[in-house]
C-alpha positions in Angstrom: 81.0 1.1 -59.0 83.2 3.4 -61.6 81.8 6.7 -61.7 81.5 7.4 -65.5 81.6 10.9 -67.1 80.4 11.7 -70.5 80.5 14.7 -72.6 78.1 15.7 -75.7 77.9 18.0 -78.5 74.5 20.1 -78.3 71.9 20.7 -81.2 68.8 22.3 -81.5 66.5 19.9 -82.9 62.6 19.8 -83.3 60.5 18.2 -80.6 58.6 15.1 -81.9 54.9 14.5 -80.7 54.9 13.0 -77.5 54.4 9.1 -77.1 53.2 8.6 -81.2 52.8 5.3 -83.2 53.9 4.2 -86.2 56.1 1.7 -88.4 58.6 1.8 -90.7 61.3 0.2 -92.4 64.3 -0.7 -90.2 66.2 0.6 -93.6 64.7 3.9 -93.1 65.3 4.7 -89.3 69.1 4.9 -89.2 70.5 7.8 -91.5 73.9 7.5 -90.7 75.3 6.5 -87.0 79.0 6.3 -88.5 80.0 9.6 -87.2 82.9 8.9 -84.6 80.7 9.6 -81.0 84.2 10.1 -79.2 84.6 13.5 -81.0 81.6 14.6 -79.7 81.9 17.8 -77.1 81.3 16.6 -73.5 79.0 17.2 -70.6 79.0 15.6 -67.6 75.9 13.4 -66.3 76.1 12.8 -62.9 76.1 9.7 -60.9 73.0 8.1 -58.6 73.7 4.2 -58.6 75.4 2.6 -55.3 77.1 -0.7 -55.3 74.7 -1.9 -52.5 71.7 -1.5 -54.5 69.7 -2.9 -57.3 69.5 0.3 -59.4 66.6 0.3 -61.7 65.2 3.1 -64.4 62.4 3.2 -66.6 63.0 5.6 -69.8 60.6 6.2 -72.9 64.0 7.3 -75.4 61.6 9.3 -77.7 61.3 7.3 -81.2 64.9 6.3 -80.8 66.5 5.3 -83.8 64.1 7.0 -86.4 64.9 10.0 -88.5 61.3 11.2 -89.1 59.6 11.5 -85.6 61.6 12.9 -82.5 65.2 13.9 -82.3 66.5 13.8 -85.8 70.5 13.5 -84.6 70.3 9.7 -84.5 74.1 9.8 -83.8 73.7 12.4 -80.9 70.3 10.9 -79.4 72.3 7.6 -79.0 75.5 9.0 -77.6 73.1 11.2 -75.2 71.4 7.4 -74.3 74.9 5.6 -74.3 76.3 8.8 -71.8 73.1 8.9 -69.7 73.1 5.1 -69.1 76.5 4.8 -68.3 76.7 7.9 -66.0 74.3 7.6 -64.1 75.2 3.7 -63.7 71.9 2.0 -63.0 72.3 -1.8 -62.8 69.3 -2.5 -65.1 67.3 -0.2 -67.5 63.5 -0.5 -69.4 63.5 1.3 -72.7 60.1 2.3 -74.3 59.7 4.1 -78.0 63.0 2.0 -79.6 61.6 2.3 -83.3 64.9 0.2 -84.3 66.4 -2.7 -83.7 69.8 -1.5 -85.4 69.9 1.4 -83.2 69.0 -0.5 -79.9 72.3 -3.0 -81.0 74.5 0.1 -81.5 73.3 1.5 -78.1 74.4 -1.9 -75.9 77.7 -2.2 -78.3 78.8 0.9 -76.7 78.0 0.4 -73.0 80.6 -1.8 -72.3 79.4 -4.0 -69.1 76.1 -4.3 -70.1 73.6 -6.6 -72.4 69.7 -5.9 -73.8 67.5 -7.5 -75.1 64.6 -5.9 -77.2 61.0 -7.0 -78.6 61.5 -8.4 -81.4 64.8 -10.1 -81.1 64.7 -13.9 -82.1 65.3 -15.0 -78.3 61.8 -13.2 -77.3 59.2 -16.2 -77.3 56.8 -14.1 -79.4 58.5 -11.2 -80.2 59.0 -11.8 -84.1 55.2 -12.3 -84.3 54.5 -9.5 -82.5 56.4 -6.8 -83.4 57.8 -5.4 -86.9 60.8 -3.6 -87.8 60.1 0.1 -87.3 56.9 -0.2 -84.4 58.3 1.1 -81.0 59.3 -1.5 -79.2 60.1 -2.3 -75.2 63.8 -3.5 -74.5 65.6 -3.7 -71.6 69.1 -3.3 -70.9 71.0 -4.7 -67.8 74.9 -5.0 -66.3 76.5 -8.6 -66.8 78.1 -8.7 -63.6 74.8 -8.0 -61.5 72.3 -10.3 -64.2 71.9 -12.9 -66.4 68.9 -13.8 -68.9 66.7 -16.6 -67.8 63.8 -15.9 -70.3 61.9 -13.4 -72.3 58.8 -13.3 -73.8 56.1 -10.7 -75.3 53.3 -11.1 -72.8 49.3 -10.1 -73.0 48.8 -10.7 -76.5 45.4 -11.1 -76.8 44.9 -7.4 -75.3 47.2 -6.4 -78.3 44.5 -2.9 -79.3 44.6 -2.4 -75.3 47.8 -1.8 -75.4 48.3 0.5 -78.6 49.6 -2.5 -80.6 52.4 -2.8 -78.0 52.0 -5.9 -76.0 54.7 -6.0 -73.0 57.8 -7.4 -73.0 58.3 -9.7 -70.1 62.1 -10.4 -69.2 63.0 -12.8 -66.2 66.9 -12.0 -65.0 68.8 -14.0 -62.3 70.6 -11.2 -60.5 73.2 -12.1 -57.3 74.1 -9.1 -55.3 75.6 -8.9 -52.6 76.2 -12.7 -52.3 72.5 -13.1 -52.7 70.9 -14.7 -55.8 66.9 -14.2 -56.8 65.3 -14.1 -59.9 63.8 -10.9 -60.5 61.0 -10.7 -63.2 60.7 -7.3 -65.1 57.5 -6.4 -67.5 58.3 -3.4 -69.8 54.9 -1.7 -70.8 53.7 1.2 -72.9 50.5 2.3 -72.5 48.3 4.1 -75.1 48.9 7.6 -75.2 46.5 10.6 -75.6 43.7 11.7 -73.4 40.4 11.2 -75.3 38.3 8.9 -73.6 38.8 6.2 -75.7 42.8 6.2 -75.6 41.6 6.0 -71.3 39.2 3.3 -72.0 42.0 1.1 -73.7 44.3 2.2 -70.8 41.9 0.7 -68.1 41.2 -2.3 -70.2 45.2 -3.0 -70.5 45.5 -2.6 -66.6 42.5 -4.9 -65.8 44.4 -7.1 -68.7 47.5 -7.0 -66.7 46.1 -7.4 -63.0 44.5 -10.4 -63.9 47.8 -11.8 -65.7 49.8 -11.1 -62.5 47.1 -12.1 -59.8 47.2 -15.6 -61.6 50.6 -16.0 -63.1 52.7 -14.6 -60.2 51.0 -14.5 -56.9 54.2 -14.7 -54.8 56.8 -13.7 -57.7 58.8 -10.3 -57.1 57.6 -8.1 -60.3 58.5 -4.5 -61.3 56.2 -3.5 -63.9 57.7 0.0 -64.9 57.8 2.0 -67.9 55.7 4.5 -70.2 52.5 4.4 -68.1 51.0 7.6 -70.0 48.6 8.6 -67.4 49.0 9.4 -63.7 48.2 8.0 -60.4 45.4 9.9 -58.9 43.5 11.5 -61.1 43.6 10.8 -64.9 45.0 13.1 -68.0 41.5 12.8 -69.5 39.2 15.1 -67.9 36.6 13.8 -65.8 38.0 10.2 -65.1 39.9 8.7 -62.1 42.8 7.0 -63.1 43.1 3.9 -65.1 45.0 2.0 -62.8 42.7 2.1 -59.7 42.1 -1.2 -59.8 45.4 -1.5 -59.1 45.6 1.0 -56.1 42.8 -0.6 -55.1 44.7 -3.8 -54.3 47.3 -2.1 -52.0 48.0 -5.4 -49.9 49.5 -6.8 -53.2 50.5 -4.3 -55.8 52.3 -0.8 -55.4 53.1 2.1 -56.9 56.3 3.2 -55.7 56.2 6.1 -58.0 53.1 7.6 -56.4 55.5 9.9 -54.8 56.0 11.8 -57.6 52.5 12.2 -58.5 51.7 13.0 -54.5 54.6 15.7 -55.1 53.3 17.2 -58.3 56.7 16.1 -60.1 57.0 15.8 -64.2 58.6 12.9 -65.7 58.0 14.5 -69.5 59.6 17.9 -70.6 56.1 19.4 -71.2 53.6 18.3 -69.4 52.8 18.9 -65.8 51.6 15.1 -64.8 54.0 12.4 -64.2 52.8 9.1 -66.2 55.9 7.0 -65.9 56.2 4.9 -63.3 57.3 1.5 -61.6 54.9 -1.1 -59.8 55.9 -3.8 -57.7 54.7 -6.7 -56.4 54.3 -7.0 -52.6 57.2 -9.4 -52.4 59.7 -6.7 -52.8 57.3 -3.5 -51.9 59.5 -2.8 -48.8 62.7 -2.5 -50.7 62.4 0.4 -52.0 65.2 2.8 -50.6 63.6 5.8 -48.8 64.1 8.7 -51.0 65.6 7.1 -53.9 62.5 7.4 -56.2 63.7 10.5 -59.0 62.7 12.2 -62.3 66.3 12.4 -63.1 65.8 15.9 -65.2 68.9 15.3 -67.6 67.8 18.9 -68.9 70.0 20.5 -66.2 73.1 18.5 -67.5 72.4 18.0 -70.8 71.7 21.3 -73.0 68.9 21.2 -75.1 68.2 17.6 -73.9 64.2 17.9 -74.6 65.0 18.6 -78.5 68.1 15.9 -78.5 67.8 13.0 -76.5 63.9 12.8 -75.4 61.1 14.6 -74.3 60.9 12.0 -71.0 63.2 11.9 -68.2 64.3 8.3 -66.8 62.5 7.8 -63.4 64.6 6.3 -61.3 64.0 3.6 -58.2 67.0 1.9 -56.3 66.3 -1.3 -54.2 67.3 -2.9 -51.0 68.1 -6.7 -52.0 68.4 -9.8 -49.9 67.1 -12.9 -48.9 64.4 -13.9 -45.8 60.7 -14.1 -45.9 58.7 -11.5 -47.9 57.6 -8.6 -45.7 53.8 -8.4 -44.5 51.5 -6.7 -47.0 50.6 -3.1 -45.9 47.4 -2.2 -44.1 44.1 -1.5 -44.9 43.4 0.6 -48.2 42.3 3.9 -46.9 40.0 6.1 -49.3 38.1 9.5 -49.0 34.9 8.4 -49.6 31.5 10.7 -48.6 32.1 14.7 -48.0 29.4 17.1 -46.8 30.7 20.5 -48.0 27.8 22.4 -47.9 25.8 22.5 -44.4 22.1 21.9 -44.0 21.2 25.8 -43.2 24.3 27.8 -41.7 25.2 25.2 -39.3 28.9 24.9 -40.3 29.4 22.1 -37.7 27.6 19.8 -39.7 30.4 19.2 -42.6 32.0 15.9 -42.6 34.2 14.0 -44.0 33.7 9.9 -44.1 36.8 7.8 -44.7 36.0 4.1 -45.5 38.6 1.3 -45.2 38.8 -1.0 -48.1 41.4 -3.3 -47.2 41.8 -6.9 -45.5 43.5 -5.7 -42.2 42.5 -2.6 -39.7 44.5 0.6 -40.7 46.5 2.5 -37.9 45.3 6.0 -38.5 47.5 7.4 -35.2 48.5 11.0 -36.3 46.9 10.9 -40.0 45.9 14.7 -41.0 42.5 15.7 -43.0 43.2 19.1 -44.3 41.5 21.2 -46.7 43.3 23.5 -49.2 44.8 25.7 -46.9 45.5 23.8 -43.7 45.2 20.6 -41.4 41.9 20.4 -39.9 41.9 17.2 -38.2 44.3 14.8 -36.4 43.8 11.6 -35.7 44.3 10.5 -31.7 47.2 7.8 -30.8 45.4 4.8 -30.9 43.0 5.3 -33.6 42.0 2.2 -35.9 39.6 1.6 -38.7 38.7 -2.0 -38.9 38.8 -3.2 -42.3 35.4 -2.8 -44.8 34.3 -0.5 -41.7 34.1 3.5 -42.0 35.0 6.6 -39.7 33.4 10.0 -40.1 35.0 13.4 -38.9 32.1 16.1 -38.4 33.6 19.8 -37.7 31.5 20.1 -34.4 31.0 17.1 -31.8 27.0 19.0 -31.0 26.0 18.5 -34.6 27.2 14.8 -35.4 23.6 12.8 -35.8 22.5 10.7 -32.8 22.8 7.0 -34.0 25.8 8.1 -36.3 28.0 4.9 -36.6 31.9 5.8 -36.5 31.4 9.7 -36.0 34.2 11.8 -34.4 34.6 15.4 -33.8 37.3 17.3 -35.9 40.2 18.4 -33.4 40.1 21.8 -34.4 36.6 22.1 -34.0 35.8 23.4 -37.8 36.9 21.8 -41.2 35.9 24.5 -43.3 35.1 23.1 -46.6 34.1 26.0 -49.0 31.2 25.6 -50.8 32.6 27.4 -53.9 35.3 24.5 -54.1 37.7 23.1 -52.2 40.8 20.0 -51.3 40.2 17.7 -48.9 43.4 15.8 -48.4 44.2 12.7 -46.1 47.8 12.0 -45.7 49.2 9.9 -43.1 51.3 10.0 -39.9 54.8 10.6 -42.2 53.1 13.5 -43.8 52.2 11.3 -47.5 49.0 11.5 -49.4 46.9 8.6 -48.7 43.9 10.1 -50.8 42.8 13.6 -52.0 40.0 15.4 -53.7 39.4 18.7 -54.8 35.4 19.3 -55.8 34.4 21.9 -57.7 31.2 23.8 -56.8 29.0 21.6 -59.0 29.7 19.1 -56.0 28.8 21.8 -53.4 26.1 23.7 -54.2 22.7 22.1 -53.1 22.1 22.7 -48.7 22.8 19.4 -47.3 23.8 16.8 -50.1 27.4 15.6 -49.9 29.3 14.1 -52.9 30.3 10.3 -52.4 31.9 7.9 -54.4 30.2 6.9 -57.5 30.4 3.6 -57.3 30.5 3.7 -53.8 33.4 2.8 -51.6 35.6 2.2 -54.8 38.9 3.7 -54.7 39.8 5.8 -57.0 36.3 6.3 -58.7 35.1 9.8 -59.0 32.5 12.0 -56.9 29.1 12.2 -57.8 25.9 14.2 -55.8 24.6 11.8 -53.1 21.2 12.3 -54.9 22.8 11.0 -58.3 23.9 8.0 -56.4 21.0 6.7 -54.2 17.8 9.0 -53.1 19.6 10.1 -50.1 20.9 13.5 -49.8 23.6 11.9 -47.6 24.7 9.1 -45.5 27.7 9.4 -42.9 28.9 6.4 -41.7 27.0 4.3 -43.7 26.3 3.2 -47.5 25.2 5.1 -49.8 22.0 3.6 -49.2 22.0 3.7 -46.0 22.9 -0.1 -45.3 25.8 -0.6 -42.5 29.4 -1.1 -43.5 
């Protein structure tokens, strides 16, 4: 593929509020977009597609195409978008916040190569009905010679609120690479934004919306789901909550979150916040192909000056794909979770902290060289040859004399301590490559009564949040068991 270079003009523009609502006039987005975009300066935006790989980006283009909210340079914000797409050379490309229609056709005029196809154009099933002239809309741009438009449609309508009034766009492409030809079926979503508990609330509801539609509309489909998720993987942007999409980690032998690799890293995907919420999911169909270190928050800030105030305040998150035929690969393992932790010791007997891990998955889970660690180093490895049979639980104490007789699944810690403070602490689980399976860091309100642990709350549910033991049945703990004391 032709490396393309582009080169901008800069401005210093005011930031617009980050992932806002609202409708307008088409008439009133686009000021003037007549200026001649090939006497802008340039700046060169480097390359990351390959010609062996399906190339796919997610970007929220911040109100693009409206005067009064985000970049106000409508002629520079959509050279910046024109530039970026074509330099980086992605074969296909999910667009969030397009305000206007107008601007979105301007945009694909000038990237020669590709087509797009946005919410409320006439060829959407839907999409008039659902979408007006100046609400952001979803859209989703692709290369000609890679993919061709089989269908598109605006999807989970009936959760309409749930999804801020922005119901996704679903877009079904026939792509041949490589001599190969499969349909590949892409839903462009934009969660609510804001972290009040009710902008969460709608959040979860849209995810358990859009689980159900994919459990029973493509149960053997290859999906990517990917776009403005505005909320993170592990722990939520509203204080207090897990994430929205658990129920979605929660299914790991079906759905995944190839993106979790940023939030495991800690990496932004917004100019000013420290979470990354954008994101792609796939189906398990095509959960293998994702290329091993390709997953990126491309931060255009570094090429393109001022890029927060001009072009957007999110980066494009970028994903590139193996692509071939043959039969779908095997789903992965058992979904491992942290689930019981004894921080603070009956007494002063150290060697009575534990840690329970529960497996939640279908299949056993090879846990050969996984690592528990605390905040400041690895406290546990697991032997070669170490399973956890699926719905069934494993507990690491930090001393081998103080695990309970009659303790179901207890182990010693291989250190011989795990040091949980009692004034706070991590406890991470990461896996035999060195990635997060599950975390937790407790505060002291989880750690500050002798002998009660914190556990799951429901129990054994991923990605629900720690509770006192005592808050969750009337036992002060229960290792290797329920919380009530029942056998896994």
């Amino acid at each position: 593929m032709a490396r393309v270079v582009s080169l901008r003009r800069v401005c210093f523009i005011g930031v617009g509020f980050l992932a806002a609502c609202g409708a307008l006039e088409d008439a009133e987005l686009i000021d003037d977009l007549s200026e001649p975009l090939d006497r802008l300066d340039l700046v060169a935006v480097q390359p990351r597609g390959t010609g062996a790989t399906l190339d796919v980006a997610n970007w929220n283009l911040e109100w693009f195409g409206d005067t009064g909210n985000g970049p106000t340079n409508e002629a520079l914000q959509l050279a910046n978008a024109r530039d970026t797409i074509q330099g980086t050379d992605f074969d296909v490309w999910s667009l969030e916040e397009v305000a206007s229609a107008s601007a979105f056709r301007s945009l694909v005029g000038q990237l020669p190569g590709y087509a797009g196809v946005i919410a409320s154009d006439p060829v959407v099933a839907g999409g008039t009905a659902s979408y007006s002239a100046g609400e952001q809309k979803p859209a989703l741009v692709y290369k000609t010679s890679l993919a061709s438009l089989v269908s598109a449609r605006i999807i989970l309508t009936a959760s309409d609120s749930d999804f801020a009034g922005r119901p996704p766009l679903e877009v079904k492409l026939s792509v041949t690479l490589g001599g190969v030809t499969q349909e590949r079926i892409f839903i462009v979503l934009h969660m609510k934004a804001f972290a009040d508990t009710t902008s969460w609330q709608r959040r979860a509801s849209a995810s358990a919306a859009l689980k159900s539609f994919l459990d029973a509309t493509y149960p053997t489909q290859r999906v990517i789901v990917l776009g403005d998720w505005n909320d993170d993987l592990d722990t939520s942007i509203t204080s207090g909550r897990p994430t929205p999409y658990a129920n979605l980690n929660a299914d790991p032998g079906r759905y995944t979150f190839l993106t979790r690799v940023l939030t495991d890293a800690g990496v932004a995907t917004t100019c000013d916040f420290s979470d990354a919420i954008d994101h792609q999911l796939v189906t398990n169909e095509i959960a293998a192909d994702r290329v091993s270190g390709s997953v990126e928050a491309y931060e255009l800030d570094a090429q393109i000056p001022s890029y927060c105030n001009t072009t957007s305040d999110h980066f494009p998150v970028l994903v590139r794909y193996r692509f071939g035929g043959g039969t779908p690969p095997p789903p992965p393992p058992g979904a491992v979770i942290l689930n019981e932790i004894l921080a603070n010791e009956p007494g002063s007997n150290t060697g009575a902290e534990f840690v329970e891990i529960v497996n939640l998955g279908g299949s056993a889970a090879n846990l050969s060289g996984w690592q528990l660690r605390d905040a400041t180093t690895t406290r546990h490895t697991f032997a070669p040859g170490t399973t956890l049979a699926a719905g069934k639980a494993i507990v690491v104490f930090a001393s081998a004399a103080s695990i309970p007789a009659g303790t179901p699944g207890a182990i010693a810690a291989s250190t011989g301590a795990l040091s949980l403070a009692n004034g706070g602490d991590s406890v991470v689980l990461r896996d035999a490559a060195g990635a997060t399976v599950d975390s937790n860091s407790y505060s002291s309100s989880l750690s500050s009564v002798d002998g009660v642990s914190m556990n799951r709350s429901p129990d054994a549910t991923a990605g629900a949040s720690f509770a006192l033991h005592t808050s969750v049945s009337g036992l002060a703990s229960s290792p290797g068991r329920r919380a009530s004391g029942a056998g896994f």
